[in-house]
C-alpha positions in Angstrom: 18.8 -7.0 14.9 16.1 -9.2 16.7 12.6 -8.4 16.4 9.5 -9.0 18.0 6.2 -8.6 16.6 4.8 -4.8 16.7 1.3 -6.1 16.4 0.1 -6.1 19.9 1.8 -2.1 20.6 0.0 -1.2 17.6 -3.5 -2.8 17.9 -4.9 0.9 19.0 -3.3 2.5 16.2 -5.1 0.4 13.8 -8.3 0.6 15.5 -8.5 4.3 14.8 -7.2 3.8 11.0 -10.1 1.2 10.8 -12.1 3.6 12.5 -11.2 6.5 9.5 -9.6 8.5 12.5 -7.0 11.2 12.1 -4.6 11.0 15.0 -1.8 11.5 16.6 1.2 9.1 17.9 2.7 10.5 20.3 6.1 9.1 22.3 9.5 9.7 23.7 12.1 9.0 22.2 13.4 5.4 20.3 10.2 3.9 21.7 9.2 2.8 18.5 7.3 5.5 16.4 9.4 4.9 13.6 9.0 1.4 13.8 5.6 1.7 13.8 5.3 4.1 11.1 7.0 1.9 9.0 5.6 -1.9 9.9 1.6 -0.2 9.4 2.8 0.8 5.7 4.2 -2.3 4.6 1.4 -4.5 5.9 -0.7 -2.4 4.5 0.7 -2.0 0.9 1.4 -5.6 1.3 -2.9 -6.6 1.6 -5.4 -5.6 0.3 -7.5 -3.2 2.4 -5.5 0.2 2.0 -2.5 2.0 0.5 -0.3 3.6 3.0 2.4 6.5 3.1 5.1 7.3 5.3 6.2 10.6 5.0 9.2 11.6 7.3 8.7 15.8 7.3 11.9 16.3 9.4 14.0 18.0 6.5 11.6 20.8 7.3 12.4 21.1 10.8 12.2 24.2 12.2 11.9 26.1 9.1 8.6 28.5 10.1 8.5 30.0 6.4 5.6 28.1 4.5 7.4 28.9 1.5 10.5 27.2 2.3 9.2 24.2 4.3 5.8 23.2 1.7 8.5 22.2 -1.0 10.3 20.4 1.3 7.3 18.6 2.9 6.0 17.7 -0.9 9.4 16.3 -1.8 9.2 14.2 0.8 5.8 12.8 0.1 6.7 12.3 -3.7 9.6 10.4 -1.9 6.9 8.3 -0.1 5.3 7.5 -3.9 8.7 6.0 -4.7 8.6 3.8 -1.9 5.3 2.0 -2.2 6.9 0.6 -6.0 4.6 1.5 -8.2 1.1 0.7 -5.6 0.4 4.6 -5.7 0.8 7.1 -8.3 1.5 10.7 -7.5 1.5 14.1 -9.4 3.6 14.8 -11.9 6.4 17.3 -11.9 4.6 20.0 -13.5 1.3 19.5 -11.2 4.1 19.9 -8.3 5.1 23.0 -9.3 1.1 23.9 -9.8 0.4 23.4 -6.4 3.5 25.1 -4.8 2.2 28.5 -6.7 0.2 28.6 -3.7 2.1 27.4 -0.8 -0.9 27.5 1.5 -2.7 24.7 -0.3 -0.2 22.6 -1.7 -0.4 19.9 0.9 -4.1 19.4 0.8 -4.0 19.7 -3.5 -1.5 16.9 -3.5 -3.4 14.5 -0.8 -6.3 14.9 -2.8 -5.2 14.0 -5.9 -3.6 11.0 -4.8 -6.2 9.9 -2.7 -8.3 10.2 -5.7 -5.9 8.0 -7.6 -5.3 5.3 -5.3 -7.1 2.0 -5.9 -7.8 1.8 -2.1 -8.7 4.0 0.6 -5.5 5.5 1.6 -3.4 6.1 4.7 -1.0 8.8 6.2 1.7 8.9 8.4 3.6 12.1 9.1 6.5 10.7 10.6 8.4 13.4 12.7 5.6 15.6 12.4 6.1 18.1 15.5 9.6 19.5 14.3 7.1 22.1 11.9 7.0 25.4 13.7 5.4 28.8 13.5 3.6 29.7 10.3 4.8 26.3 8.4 3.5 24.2 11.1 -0.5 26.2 11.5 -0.8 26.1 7.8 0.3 22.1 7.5 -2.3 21.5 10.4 -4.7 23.8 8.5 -4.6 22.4 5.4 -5.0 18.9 6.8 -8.2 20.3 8.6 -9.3 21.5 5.6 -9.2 17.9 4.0 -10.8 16.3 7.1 -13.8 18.6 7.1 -14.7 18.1 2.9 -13.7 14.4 3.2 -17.4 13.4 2.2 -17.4 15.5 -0.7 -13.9 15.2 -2.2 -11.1 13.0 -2.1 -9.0 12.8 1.2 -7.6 10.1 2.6 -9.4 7.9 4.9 -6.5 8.2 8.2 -3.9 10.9 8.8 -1.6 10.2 11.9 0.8 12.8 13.2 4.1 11.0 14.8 6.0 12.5 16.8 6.9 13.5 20.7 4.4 15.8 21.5 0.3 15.3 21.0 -1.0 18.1 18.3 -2.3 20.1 21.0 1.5 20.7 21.9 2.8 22.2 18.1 1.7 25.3 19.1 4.2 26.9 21.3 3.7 30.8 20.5 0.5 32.7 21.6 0.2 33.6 18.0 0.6 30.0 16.6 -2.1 29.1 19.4 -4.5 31.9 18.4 -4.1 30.4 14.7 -4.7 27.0 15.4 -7.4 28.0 18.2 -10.1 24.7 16.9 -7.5 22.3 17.8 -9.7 21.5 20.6 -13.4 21.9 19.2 -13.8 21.6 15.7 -10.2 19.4 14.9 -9.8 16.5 13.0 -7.2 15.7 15.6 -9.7 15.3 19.1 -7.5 15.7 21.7 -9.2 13.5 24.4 -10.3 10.6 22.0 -7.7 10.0 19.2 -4.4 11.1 20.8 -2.5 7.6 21.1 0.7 6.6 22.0 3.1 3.6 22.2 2.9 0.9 25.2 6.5 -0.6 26.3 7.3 -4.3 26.0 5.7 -6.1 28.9 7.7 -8.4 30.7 6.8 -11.2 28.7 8.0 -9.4 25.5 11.3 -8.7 27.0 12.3 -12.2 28.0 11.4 -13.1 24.4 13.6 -10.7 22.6 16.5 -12.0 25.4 15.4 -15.5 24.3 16.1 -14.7 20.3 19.6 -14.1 21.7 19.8 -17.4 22.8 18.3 -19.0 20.1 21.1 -17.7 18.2 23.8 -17.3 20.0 23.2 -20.1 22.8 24.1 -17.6 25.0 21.6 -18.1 28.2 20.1 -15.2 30.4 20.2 -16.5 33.7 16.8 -16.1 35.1 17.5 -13.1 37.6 19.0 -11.5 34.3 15.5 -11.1 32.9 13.7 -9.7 35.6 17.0 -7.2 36.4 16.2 -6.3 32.5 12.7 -5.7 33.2 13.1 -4.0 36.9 15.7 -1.4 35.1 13.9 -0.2 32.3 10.2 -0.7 32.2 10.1 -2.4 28.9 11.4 1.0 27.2 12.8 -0.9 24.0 16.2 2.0 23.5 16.7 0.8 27.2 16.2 -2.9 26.7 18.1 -3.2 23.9 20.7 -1.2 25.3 21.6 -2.9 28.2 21.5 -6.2 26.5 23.6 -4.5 23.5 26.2 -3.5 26.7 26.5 -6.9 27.9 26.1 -9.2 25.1 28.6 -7.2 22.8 31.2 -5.6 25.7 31.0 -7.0 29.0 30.6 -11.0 27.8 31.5 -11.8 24.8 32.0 -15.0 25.5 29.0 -17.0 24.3 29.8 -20.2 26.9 29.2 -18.0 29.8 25.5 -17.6 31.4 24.6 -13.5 31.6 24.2 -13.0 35.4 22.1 -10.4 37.0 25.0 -8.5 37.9 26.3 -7.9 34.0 23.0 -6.3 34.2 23.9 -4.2 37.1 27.1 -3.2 35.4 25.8 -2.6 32.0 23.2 -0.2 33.5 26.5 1.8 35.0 28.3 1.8 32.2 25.2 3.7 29.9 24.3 5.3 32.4 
């Protein structure tokens, strides 16, 4: 439950929404994305420059029918809506149905009419967004080309970022899915070389500081040769660095009057791994 700031991971990221980039975020896994995902949309529906969605797509994982997976994906952004309390307002029930009369569309019709609703320009995150496959997952990307290349003409909004583990270029996994999607490398919104980003680890200072929130609170001390061993053994990967001190904190030494040594370290690494 400690926390350190996401700002400095996620300077990039806003650069390119500043920038009115589409993008992806790409990472393995509990590095963050979701995290991320989630701190960029409340700052920004918390200020004043931008209205922001997350929309978590994974309901629709591996479903490659478009007619199965658009009313999913649309559910999930109406869900969005509901989270930003009342900033946004999104289509109503009977402009949903509208849109999934034709499947193929319905993505880009509802982004444009809430982009042409919100009060600011507006952001998307597609959290999870590489679990689409097949014919779901070209037309999703189509669509969102589609927006991205009329942008000056009618509402879109100003960012898209896909999240996910892969970069865009990746989705494709078929010959026929890569045949469909061939402009993912010329004419994309998502340029592969120049707008693929991904998530730092903590640096070592960053890990000693979420140790250190530990001993704020508990008065429990990380010996010195604790830290680094933290550090040496994972990298700043945060599922590892949390994990370790998770083992040895909540397992190995409970006790809050005894000093965490370099070898509880050593042991809690054993015991994940």
């Amino acid at each position: 439950h400690y926390m350190l700031s996401p700002e400095r991971r996620f300077r990039h990221v806003l650069k390119l929404i500043d920038e009115r980039k589409f993008f992806t975020l790409h990472a393995g896994r509990q590095t963050g994305k979701s995290t991320a995902a989630r701190w960029i949309a409340d700052r920004f529906n918390g200020g004043t420059l931008y209205r922001a969605l997350r929309v978590d797509v994974q309901t629709a994982r591996e479903q490659p029918d478009i007619e199965v997976a658009m009313p999913e994906i649309l559910a999930r952004m109406n869900d969005a809506i509901l989270r930003t309390r009342g900033l946004l307002a999104g289509p109503s029930d009977q402009q949903v149905r509208d849109m999934l009369a034709s499947p193929v569309s319905a993505v880009l019709q509802w982004l444009r009419l809430v982009a042409a609703a919100s009060p600011l320009p507006l952001v998307v995150l597609f959290d999870e967004a590489d679990c689409l496959v097949g014919p779901a997952m070209v037309s999703f990307l189509t669509q969102l080309r589609a927006g991205y290349i009329d942008r000056s003409e009618l509402p879109f909004p100003q960012s898209v970022a896909l999240i996910g583990q892969r970069q865009v270029r990746d989705y494709a996994l078929s010959e026929v899915d890569r045949r469909a999607v061939s402009w993912l490398g010329s004419a994309s919104p998502f340029n592969i070389t120049a707008e693929a980003a991904t998530l730092e680890p903590f640096n070592r200072e960053e890990v000693e500081q979420l140790l250190l929130q530990h001993t704020e609170h508990t008065g429990q001390k990380f010996e010195p040769e604790a830290v680094e061993r933290v550090w040496y053994l994972s990298q700043g990967h945060p599922w590892l660095v949390n994990a370790m001190a998770d083992q040895v904190v909540n397992r190995d030494v409970e006790d809050r009057s005894i000093a965490v040594t370099a070898e509880h370290v050593e042991a809690a690494k054993e015991t994940i791994i």
